[in-house]
N, C-alpha and C positions, 0 to 999 in steps of 0.2 A: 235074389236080384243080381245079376250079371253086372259086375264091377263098371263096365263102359255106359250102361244107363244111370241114370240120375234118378234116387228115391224120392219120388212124387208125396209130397205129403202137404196137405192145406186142409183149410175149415171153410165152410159157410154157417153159420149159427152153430147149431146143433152137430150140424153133419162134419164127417170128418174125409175127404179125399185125399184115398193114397194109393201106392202104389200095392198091385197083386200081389200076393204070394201064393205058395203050392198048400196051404192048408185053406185054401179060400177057394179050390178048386172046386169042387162038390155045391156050395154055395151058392158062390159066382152062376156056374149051371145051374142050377134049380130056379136061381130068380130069371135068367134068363129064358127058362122055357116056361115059365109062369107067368112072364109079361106077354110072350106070343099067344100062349091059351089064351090070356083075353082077350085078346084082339081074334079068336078063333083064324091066326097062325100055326102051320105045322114045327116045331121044332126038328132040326134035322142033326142029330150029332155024330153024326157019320161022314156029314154033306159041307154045309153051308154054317152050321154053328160048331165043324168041330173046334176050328180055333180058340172056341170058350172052355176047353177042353184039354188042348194043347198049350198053354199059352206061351210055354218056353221056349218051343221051335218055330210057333205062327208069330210073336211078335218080337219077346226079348231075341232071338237068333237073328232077326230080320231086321230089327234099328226102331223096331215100333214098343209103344209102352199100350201096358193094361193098367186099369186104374181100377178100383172099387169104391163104391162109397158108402159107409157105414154109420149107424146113430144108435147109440149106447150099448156098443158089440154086436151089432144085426147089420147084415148088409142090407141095403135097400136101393142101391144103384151097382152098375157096371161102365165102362167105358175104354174105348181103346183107338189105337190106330196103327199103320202098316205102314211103309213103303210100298206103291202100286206102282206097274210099268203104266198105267194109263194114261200120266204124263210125264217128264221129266222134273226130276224133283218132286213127286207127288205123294200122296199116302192116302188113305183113305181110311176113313171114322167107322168106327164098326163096330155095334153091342153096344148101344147108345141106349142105355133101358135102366128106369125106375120104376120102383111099386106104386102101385095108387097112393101111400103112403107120406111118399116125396115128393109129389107132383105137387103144381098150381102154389109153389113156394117160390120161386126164380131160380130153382135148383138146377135143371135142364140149363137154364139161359147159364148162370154160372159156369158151369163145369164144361159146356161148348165153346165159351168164350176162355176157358185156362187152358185145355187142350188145341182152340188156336192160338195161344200166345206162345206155347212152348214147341208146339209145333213148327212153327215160324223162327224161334229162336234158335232149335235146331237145324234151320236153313234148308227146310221146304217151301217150295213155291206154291202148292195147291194141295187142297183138300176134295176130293171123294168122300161121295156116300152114297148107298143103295137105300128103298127103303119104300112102303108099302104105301097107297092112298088112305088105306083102314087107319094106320096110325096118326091122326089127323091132327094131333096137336105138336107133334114132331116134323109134320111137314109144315108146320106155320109155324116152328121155333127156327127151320132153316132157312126157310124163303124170306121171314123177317130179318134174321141175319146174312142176309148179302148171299145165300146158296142161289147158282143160278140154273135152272132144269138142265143136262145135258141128255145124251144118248149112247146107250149099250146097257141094257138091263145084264147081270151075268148069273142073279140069285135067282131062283124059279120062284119065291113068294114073292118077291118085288116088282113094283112096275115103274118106279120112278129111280132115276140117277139124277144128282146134284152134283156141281163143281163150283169150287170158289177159289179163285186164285189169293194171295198172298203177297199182299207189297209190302215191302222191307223201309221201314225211314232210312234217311241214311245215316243218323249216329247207329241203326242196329247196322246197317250194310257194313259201316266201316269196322264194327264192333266184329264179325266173321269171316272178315278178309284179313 
């Protein structure tokens, strides 16, 4: 972990959310092209998924954090985000993917809502994200949480873009200036 990022580490029950490392490389990928196979998704790690691949120059070099999430030394979630030129101040959620395993627990809703809070605290104004109509219960975890539809699809599997801005209270406002 790159000195200037902050070691992400928290629990939900059982599970435990932390921050990536390079032996969780190989891992990380395989769950992530194992959640697209069921969704009969292509995996692309050449493409559109290398950054699950890279993740030292796609997010730690970039200002964005990779999380994992793990229950009893097995990964069974990933999660991340970027800096995107799409808006100013903006970044975008990316490898937002659990096994059948983790699902239908509040696990999704959890880990969407701490990646917006740190996200914000790090003094982002908006969040991005790409992402499939197949993946159906992911699109009803975003548009419940305030995602609003926008447009420019940029992934060939995707056909929906989300955007949600980020308002700052002002003790955080005051707390970054």
């Amino acid at each position: 972990m790159p000195p200037s990022l902050p070691d992400h580490r928290s629990t939900f029950g059982s599970y435990l959310i932390r921050s990536w490392q390079p032996g969780d490389r190989d891992a990380a990928a395989a769950l992530i092209a194992q959640v697209l196979a069921e969704y009969s998704l292509t995996c692309e790690p050449t493409d559109s998924d290398r950054d699950a691949l890279e993740v030292e120059a796609s997010y730690w070099e970039t200002g964005g954090e990779f999380w994992v999430v793990e229950k009893a030394g097995e990964l069974v979630g990933t999660a991340g985000y970027r800096p995107t030129p799409r808006g100013d101040r903006a970044v975008e959620l990316r490898k937002m993917y659990l096994l059948p395993q983790a699902r239908g627990q509040g696990l999704g809703r959890h880990l969407l809502s701490q990646l917006e809070s740190v996200i914000q605290q790090r003094g982002f104004d908006q969040i991005w994200l790409e992402t499939a109509s197949v993946l159906k219960e992911a699109v009803g975890l975003y548009e419940a949480s305030g995602y609003e539809a926008a447009s420019g699809v940029e992934t060939a599997r995707c056909d929906r873009v989300y955007r949600k801005p980020l308002t700052l209270s002002a003790a955080t406002s005051a707390l970054l200036t």
